[in-house]
Predicted model as a PDB file, atoms N, CA, C, CB and O in Angstrom, pLDDT in the B-factor column:
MODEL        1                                                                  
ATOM      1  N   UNK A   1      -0.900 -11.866  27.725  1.00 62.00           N  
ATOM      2  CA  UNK A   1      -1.805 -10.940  28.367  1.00 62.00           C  
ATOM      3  C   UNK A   1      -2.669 -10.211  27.321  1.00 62.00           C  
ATOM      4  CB  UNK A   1      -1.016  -9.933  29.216  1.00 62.00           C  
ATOM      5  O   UNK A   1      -3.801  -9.923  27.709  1.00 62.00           O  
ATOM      6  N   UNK A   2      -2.280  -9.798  25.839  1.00 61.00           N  
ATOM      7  CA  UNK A   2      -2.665  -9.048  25.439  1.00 61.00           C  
ATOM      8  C   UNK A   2      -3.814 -10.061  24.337  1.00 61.00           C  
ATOM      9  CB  UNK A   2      -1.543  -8.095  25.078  1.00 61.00           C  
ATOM     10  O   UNK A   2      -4.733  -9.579  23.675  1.00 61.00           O  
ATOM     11  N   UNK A   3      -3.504 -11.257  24.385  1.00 63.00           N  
ATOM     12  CA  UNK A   3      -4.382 -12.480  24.039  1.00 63.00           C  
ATOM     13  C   UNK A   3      -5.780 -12.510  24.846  1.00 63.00           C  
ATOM     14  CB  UNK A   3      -3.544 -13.854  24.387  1.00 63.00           C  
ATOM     15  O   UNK A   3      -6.813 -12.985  24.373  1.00 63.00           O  
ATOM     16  N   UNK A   4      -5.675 -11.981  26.032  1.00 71.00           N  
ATOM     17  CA  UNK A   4      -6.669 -12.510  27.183  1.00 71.00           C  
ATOM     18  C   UNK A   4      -7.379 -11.637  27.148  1.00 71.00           C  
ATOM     19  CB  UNK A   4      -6.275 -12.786  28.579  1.00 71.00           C  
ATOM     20  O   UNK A   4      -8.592 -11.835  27.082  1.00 71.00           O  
ATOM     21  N   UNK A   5      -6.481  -9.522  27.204  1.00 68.00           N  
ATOM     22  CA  UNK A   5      -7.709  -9.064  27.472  1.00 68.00           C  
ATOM     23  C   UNK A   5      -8.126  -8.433  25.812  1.00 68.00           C  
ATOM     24  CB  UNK A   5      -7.641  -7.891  28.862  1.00 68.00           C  
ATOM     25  O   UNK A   5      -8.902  -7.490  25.967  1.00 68.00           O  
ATOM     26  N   UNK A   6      -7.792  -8.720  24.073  1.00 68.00           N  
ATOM     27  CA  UNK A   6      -8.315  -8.301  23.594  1.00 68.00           C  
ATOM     28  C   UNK A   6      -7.785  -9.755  22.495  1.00 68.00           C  
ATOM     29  CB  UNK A   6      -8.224  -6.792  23.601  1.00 68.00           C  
ATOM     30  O   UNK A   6      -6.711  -9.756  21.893  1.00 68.00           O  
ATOM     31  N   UNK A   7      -8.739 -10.827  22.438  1.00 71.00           N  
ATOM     32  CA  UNK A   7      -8.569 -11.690  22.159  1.00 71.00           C  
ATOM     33  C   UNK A   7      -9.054 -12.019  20.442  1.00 71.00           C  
ATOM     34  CB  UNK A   7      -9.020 -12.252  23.206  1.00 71.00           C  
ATOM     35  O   UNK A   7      -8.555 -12.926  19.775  1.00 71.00           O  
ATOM     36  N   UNK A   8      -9.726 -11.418  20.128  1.00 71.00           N  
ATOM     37  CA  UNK A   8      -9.695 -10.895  18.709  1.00 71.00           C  
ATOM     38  C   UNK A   8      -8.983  -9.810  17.761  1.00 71.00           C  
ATOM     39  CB  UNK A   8     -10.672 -10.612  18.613  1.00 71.00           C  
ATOM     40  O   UNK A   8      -9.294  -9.534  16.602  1.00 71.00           O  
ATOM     41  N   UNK A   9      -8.097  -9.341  18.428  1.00 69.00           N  
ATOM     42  CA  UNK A   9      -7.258  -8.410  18.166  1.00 69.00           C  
ATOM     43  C   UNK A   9      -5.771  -8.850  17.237  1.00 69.00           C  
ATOM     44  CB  UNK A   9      -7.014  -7.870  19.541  1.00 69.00           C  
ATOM     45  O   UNK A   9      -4.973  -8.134  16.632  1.00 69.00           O  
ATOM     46  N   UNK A  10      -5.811  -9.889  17.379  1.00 65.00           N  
ATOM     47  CA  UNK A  10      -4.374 -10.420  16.999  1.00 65.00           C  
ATOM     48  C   UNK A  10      -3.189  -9.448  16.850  1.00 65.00           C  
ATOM     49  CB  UNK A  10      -4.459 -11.108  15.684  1.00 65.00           C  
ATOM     50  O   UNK A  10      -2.589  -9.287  15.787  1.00 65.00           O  
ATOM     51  N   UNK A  11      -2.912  -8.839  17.957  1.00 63.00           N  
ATOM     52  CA  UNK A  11      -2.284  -8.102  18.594  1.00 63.00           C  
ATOM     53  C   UNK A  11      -1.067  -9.184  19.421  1.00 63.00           C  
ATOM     54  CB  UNK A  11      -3.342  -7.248  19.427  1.00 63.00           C  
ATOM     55  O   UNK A  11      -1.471  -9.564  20.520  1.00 63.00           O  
ATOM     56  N   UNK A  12       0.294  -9.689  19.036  1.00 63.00           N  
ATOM     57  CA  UNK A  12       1.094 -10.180  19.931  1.00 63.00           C  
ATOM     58  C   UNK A  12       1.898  -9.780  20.759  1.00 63.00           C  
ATOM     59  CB  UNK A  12       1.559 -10.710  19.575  1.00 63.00           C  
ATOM     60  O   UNK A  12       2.185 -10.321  21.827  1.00 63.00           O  
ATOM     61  N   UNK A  13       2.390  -8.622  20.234  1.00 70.00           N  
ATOM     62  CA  UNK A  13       3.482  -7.569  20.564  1.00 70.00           C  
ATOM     63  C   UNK A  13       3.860  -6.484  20.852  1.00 70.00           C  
ATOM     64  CB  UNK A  13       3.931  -7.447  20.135  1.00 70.00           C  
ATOM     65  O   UNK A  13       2.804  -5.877  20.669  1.00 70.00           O  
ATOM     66  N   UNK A  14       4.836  -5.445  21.295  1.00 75.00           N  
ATOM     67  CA  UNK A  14       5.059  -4.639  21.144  1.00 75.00           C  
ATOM     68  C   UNK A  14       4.951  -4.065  19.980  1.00 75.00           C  
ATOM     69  CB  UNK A  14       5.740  -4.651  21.562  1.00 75.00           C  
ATOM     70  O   UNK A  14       4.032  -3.278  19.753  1.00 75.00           O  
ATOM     71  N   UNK A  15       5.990  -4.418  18.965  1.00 79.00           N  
ATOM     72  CA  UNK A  15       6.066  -3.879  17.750  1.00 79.00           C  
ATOM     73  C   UNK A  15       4.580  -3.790  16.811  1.00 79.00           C  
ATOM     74  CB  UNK A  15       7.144  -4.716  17.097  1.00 79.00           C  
ATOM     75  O   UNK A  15       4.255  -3.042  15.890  1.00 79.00           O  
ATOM     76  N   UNK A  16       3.950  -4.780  17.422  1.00 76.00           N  
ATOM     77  CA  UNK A  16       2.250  -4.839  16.625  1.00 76.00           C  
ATOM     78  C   UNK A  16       1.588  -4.132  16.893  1.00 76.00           C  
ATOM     79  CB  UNK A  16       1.323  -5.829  16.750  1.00 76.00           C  
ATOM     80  O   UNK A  16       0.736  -3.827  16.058  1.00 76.00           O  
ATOM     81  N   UNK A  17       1.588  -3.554  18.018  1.00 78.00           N  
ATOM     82  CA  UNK A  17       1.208  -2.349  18.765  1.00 78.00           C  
ATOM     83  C   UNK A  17       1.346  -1.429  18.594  1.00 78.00           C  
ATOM     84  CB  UNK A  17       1.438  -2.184  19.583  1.00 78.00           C  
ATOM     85  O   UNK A  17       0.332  -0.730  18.600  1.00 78.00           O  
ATOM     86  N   UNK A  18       2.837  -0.683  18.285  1.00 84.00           N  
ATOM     87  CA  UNK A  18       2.945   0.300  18.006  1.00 84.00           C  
ATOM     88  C   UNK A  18       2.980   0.618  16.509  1.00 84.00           C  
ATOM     89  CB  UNK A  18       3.794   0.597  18.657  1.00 84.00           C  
ATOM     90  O   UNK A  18       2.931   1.779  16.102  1.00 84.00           O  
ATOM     91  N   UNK A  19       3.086  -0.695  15.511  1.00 87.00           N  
ATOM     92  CA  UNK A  19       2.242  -0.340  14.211  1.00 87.00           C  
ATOM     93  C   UNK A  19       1.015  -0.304  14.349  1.00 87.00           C  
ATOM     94  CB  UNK A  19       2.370  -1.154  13.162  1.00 87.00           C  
ATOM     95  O   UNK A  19       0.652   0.657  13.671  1.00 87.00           O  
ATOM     96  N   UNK A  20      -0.076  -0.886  14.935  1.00 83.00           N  
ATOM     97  CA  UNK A  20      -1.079  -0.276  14.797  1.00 83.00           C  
ATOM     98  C   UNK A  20      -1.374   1.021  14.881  1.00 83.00           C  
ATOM     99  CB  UNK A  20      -1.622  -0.704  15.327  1.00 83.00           C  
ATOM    100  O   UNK A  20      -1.737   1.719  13.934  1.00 83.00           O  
ATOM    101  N   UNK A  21      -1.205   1.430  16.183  1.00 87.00           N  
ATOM    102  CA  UNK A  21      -1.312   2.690  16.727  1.00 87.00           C  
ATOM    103  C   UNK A  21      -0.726   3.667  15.485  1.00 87.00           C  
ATOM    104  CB  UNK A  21      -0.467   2.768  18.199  1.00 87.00           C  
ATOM    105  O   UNK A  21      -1.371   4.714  15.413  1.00 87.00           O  
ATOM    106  N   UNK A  22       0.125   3.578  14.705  1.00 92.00           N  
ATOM    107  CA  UNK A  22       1.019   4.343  14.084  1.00 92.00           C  
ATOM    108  C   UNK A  22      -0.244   4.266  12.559  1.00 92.00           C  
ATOM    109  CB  UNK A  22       2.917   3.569  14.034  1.00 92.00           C  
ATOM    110  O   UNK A  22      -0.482   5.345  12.016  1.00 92.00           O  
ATOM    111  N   UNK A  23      -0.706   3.421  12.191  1.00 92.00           N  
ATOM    112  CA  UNK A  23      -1.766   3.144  11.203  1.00 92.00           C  
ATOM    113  C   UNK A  23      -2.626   3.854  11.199  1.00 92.00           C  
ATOM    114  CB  UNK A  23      -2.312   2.111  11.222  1.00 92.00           C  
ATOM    115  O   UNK A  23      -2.922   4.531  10.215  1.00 92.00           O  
ATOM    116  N   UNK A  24      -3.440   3.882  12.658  1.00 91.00           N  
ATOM    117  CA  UNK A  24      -4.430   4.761  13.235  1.00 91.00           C  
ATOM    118  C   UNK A  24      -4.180   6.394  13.088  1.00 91.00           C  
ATOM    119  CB  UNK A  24      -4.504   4.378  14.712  1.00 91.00           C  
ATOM    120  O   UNK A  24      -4.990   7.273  12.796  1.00 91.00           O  
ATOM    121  N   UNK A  25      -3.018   6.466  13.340  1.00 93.00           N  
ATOM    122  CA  UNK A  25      -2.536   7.801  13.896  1.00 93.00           C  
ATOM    123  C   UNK A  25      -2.914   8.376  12.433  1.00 93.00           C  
ATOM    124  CB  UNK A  25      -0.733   7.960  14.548  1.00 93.00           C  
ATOM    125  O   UNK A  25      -3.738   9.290  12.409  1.00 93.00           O  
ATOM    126  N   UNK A  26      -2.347   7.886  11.143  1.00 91.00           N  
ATOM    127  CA  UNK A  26      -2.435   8.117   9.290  1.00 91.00           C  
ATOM    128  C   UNK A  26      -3.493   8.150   9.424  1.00 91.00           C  
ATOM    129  CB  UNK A  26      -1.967   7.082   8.025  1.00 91.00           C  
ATOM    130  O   UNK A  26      -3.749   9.353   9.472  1.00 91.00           O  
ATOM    131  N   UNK A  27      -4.625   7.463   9.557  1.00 90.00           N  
ATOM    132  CA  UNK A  27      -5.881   7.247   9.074  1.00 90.00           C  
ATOM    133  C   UNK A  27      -6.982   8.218   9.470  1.00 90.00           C  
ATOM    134  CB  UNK A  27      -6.222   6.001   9.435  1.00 90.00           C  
ATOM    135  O   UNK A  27      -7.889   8.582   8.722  1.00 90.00           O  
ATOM    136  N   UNK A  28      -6.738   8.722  11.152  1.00 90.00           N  
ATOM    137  CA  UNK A  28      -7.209   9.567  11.966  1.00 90.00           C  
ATOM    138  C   UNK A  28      -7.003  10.686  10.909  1.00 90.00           C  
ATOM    139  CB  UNK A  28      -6.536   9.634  13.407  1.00 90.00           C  
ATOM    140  O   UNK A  28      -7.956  11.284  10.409  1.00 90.00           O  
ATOM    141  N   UNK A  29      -5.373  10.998  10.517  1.00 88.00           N  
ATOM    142  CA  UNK A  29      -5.014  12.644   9.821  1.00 88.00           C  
ATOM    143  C   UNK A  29      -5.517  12.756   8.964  1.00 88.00           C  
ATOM    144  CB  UNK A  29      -3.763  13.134   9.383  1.00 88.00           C  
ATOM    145  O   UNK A  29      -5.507  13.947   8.650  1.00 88.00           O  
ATOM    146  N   UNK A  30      -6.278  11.883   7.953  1.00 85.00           N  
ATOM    147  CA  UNK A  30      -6.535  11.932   6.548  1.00 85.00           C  
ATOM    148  C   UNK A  30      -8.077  12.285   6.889  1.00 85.00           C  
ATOM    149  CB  UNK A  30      -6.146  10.455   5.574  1.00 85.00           C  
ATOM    150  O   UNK A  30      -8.452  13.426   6.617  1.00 85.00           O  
ATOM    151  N   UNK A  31      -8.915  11.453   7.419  1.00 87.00           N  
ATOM    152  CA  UNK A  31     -10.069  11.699   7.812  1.00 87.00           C  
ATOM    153  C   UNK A  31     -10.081  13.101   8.319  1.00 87.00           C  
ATOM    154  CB  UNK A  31     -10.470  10.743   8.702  1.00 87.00           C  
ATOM    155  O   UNK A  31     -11.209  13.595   8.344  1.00 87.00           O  
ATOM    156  N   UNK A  32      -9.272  13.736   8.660  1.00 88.00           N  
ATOM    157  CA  UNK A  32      -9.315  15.030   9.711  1.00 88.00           C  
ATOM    158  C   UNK A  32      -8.995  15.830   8.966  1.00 88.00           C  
ATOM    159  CB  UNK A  32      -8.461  15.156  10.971  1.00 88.00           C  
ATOM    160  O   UNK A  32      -9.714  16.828   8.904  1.00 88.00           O  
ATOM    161  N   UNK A  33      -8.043  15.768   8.267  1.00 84.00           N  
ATOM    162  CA  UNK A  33      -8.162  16.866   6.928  1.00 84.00           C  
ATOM    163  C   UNK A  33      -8.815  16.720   5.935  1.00 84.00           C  
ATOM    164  CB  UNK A  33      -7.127  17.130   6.276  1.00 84.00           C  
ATOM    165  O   UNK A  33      -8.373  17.478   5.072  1.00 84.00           O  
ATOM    166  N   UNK A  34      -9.767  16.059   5.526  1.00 84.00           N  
ATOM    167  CA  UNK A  34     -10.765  16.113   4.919  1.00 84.00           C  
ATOM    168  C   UNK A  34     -12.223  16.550   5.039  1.00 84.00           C  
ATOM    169  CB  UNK A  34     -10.701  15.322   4.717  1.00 84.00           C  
ATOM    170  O   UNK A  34     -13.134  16.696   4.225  1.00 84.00           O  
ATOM    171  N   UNK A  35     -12.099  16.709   6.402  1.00 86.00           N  
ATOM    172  CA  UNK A  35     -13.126  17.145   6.963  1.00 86.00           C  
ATOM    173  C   UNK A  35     -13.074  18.538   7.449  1.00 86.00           C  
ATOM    174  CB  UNK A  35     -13.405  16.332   7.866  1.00 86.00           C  
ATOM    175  O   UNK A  35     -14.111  19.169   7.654  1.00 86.00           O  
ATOM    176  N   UNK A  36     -11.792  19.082   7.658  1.00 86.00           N  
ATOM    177  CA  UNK A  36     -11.669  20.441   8.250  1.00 86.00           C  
ATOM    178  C   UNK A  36     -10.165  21.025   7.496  1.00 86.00           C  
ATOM    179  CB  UNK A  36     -11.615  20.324  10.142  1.00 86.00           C  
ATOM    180  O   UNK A  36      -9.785  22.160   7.783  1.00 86.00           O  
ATOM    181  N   UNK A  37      -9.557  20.378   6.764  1.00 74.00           N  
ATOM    182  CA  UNK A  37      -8.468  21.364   6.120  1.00 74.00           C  
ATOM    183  C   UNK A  37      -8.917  22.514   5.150  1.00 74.00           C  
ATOM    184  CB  UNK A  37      -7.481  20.519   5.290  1.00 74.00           C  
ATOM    185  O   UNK A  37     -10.089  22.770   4.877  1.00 74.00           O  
ATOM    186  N   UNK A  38      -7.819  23.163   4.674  1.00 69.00           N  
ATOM    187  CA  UNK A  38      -8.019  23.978   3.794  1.00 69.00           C  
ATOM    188  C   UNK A  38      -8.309  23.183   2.100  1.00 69.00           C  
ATOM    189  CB  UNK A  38      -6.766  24.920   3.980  1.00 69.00           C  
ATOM    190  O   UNK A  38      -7.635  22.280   1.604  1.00 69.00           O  
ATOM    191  N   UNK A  39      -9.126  23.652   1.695  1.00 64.00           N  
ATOM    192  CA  UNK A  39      -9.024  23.463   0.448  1.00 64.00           C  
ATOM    193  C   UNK A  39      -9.906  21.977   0.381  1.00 64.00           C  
ATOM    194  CB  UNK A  39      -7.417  23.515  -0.040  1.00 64.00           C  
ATOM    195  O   UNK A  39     -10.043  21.320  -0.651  1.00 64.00           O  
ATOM    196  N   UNK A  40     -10.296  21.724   1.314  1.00 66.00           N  
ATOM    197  CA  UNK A  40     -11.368  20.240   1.011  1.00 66.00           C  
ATOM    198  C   UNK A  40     -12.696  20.355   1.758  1.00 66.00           C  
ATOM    199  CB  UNK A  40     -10.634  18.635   1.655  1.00 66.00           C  
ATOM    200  O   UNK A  40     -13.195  19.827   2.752  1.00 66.00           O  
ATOM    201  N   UNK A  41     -13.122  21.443   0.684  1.00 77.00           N  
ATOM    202  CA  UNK A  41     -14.482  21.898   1.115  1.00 77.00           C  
ATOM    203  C   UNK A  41     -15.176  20.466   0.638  1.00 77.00           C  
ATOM    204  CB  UNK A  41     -15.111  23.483   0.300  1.00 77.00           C  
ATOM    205  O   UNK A  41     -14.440  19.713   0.002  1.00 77.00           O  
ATOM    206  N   UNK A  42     -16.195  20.143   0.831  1.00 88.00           N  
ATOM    207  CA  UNK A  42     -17.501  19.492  -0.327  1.00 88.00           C  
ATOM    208  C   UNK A  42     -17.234  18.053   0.398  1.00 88.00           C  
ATOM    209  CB  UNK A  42     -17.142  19.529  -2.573  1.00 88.00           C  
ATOM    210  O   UNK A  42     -17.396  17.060  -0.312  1.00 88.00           O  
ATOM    211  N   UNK A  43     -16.839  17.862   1.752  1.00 91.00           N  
ATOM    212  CA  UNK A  43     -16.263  16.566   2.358  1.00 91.00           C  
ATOM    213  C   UNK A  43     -17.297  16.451   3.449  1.00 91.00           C  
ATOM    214  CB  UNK A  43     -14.594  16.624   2.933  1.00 91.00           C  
ATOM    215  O   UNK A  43     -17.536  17.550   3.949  1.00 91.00           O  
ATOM    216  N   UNK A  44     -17.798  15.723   3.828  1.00 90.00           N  
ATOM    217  CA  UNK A  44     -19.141  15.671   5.353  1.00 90.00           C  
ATOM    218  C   UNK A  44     -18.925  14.361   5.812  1.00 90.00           C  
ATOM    219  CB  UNK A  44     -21.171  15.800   4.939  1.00 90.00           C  
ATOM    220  O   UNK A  44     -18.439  13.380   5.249  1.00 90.00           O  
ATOM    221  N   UNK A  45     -19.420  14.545   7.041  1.00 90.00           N  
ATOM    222  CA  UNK A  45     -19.695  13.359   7.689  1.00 90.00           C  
ATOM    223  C   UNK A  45     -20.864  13.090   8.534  1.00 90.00           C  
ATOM    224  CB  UNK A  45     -18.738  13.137   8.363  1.00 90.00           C  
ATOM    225  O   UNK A  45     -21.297  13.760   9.472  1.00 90.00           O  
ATOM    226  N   UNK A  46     -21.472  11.551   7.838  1.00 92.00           N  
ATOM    227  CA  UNK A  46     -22.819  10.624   7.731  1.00 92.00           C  
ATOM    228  C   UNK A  46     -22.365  10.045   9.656  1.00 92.00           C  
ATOM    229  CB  UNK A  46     -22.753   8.928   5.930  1.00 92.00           C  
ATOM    230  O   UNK A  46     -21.343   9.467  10.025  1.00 92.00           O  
ATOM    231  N   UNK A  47     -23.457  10.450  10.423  1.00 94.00           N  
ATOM    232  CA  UNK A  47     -23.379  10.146  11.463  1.00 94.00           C  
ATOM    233  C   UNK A  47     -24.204   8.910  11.866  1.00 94.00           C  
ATOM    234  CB  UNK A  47     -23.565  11.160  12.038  1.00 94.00           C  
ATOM    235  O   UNK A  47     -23.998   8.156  12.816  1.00 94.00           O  
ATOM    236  N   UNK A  48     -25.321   8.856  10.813  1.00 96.00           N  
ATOM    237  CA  UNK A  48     -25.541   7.665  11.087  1.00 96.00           C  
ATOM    238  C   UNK A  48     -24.827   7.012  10.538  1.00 96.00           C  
ATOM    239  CB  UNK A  48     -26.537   7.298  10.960  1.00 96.00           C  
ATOM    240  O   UNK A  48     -24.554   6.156  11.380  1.00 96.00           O  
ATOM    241  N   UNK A  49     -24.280   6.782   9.652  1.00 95.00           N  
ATOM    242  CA  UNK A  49     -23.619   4.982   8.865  1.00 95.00           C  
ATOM    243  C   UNK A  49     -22.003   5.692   8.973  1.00 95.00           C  
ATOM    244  CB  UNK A  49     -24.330   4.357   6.391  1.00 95.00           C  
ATOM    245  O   UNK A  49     -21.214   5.427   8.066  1.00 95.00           O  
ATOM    246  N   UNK A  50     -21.549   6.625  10.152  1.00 92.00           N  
ATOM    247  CA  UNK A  50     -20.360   7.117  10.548  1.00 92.00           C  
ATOM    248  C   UNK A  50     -18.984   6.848   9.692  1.00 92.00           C  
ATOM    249  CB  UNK A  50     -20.246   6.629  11.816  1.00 92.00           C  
ATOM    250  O   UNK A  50     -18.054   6.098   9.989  1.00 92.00           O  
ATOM    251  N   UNK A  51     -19.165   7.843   8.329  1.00 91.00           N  
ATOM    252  CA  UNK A  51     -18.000   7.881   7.541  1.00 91.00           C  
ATOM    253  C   UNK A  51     -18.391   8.940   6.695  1.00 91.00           C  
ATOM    254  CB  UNK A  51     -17.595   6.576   6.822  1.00 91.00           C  
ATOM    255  O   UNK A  51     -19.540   9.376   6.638  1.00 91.00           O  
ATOM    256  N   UNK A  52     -17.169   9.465   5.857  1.00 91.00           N  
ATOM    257  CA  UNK A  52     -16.843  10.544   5.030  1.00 91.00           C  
ATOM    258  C   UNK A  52     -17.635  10.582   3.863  1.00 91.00           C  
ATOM    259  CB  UNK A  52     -15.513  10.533   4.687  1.00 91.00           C  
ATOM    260  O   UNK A  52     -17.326   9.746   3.014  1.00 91.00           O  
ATOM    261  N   UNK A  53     -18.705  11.437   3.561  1.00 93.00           N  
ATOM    262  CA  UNK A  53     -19.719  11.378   2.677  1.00 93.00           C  
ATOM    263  C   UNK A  53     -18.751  12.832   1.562  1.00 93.00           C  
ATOM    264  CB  UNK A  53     -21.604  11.716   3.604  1.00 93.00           C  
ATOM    265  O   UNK A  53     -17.978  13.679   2.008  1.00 93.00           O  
ATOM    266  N   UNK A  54     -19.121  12.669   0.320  1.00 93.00           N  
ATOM    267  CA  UNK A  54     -19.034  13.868  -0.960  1.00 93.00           C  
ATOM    268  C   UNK A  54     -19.393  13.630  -2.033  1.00 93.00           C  
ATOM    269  CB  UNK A  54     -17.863  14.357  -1.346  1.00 93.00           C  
ATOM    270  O   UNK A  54     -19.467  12.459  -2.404  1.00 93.00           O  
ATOM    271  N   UNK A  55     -19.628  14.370  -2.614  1.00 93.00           N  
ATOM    272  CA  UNK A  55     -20.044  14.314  -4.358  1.00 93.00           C  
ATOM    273  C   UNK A  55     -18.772  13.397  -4.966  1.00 93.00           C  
ATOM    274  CB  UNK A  55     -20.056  16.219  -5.284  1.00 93.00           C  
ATOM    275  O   UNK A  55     -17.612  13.541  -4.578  1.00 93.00           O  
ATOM    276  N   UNK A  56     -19.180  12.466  -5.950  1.00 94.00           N  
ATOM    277  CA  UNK A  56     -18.894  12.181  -7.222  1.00 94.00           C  
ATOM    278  C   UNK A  56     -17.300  13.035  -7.270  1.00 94.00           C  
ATOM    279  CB  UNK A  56     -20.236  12.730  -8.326  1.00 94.00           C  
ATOM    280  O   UNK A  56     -16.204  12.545  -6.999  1.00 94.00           O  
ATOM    281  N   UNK A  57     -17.631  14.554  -7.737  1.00 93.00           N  
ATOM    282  CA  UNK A  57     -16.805  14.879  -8.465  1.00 93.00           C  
ATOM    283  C   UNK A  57     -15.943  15.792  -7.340  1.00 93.00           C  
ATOM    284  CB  UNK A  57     -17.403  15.477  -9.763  1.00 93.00           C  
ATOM    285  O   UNK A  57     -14.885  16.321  -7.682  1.00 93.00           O  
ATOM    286  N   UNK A  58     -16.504  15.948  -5.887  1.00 90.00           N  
ATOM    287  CA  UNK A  58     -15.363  16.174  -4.645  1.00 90.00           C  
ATOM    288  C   UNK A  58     -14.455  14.756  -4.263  1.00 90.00           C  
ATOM    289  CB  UNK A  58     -16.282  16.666  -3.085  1.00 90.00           C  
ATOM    290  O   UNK A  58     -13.408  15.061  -3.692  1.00 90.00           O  
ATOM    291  N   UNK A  59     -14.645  13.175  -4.468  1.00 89.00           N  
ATOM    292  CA  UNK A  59     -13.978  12.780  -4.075  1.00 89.00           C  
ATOM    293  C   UNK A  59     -12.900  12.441  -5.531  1.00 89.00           C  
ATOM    294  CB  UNK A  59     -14.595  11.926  -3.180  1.00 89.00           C  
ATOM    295  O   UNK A  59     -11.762  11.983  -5.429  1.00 89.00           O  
ATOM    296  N   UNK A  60     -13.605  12.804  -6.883  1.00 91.00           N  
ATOM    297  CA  UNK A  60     -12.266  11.873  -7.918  1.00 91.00           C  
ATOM    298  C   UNK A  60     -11.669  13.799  -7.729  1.00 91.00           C  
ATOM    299  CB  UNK A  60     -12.887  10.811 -10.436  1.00 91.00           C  
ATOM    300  O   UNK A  60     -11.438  13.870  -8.936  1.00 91.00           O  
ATOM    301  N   UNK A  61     -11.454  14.611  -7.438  1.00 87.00           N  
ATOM    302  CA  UNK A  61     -10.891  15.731  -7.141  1.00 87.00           C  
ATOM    303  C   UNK A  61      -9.701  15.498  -6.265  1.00 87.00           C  
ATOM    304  CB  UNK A  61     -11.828  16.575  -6.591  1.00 87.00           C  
ATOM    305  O   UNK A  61      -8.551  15.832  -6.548  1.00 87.00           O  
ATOM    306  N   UNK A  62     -10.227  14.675  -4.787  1.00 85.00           N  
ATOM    307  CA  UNK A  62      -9.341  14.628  -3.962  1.00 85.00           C  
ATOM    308  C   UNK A  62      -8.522  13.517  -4.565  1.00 85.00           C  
ATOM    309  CB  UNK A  62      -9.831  14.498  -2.615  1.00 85.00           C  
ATOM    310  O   UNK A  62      -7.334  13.752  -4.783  1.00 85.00           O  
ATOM    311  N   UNK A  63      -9.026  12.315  -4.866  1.00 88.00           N  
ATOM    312  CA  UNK A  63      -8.188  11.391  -5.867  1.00 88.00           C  
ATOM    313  C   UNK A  63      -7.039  11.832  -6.510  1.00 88.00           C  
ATOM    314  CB  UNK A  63      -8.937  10.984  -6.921  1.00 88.00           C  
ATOM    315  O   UNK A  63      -5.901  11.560  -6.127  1.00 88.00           O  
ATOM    316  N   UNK A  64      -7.325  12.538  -7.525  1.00 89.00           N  
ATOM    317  CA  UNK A  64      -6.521  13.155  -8.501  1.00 89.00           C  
ATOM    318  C   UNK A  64      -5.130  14.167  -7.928  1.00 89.00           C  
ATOM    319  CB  UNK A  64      -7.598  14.019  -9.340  1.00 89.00           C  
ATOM    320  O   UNK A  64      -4.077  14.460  -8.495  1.00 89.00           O  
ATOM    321  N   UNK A  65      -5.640  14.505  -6.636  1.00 83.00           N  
ATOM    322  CA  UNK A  65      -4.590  15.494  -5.605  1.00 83.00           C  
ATOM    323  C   UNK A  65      -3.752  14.599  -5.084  1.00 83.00           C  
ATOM    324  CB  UNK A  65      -5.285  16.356  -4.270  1.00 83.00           C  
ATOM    325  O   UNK A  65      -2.531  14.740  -5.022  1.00 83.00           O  
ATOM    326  N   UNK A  66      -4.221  13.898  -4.797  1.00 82.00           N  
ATOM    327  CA  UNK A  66      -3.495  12.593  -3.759  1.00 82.00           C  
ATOM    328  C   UNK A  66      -2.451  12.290  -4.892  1.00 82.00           C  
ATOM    329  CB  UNK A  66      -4.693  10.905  -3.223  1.00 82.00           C  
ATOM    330  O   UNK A  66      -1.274  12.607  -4.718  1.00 82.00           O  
ATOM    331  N   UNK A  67      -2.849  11.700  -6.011  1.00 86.00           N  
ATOM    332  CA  UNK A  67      -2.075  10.418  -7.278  1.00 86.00           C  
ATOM    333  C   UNK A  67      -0.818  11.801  -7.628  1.00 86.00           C  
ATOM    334  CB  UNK A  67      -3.597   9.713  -9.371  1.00 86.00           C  
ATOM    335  O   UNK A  67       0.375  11.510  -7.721  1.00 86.00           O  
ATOM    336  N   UNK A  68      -1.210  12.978  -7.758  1.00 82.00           N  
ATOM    337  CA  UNK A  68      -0.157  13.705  -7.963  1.00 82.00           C  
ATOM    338  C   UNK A  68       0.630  14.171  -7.266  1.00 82.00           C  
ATOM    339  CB  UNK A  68      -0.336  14.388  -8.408  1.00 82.00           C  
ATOM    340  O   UNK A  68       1.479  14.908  -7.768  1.00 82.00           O  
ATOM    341  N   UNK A  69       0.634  13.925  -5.936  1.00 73.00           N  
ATOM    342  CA  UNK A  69       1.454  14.449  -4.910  1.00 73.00           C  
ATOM    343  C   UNK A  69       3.110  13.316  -4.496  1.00 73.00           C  
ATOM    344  CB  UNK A  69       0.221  14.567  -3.505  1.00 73.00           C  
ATOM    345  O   UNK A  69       3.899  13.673  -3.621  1.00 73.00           O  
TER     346      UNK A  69                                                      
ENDMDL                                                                          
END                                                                             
């Protein structure tokens, strides 16, 4: 069924399913605190070409936060 109605999806399963969804769910939070948490000012978002725009030296910042955590 899940062949028929999203047939490029290569989606077989339950379990594929709910890793995706669970992928999404990470990817959604990161995007979302980057855009509105504390402490990650200098982060925007390009509505036309719809993704996370910053300076040079706001994203090797967030880099450098991430590698040390």
């Amino acid at each position: 069924m899940l062949e028929k109605v999203l047939p490029n999806a290569m989606l077989k399963a339950k379990p594929n399913l709910e890793s995706r969804i669970r992928t999404l769910k990470r990817d959604w939070a990161i995007v979302y605190n980057m855009l509105s948490g504390k402490d990650n000012s200098g982060f925007g978002w390009d509505e036309h070409r719809q993704l996370v725009i910053a300076e040079d030296v706001v994203w090797n910042s967030y880099i450098t936060n991430i590698i040390e955590e």
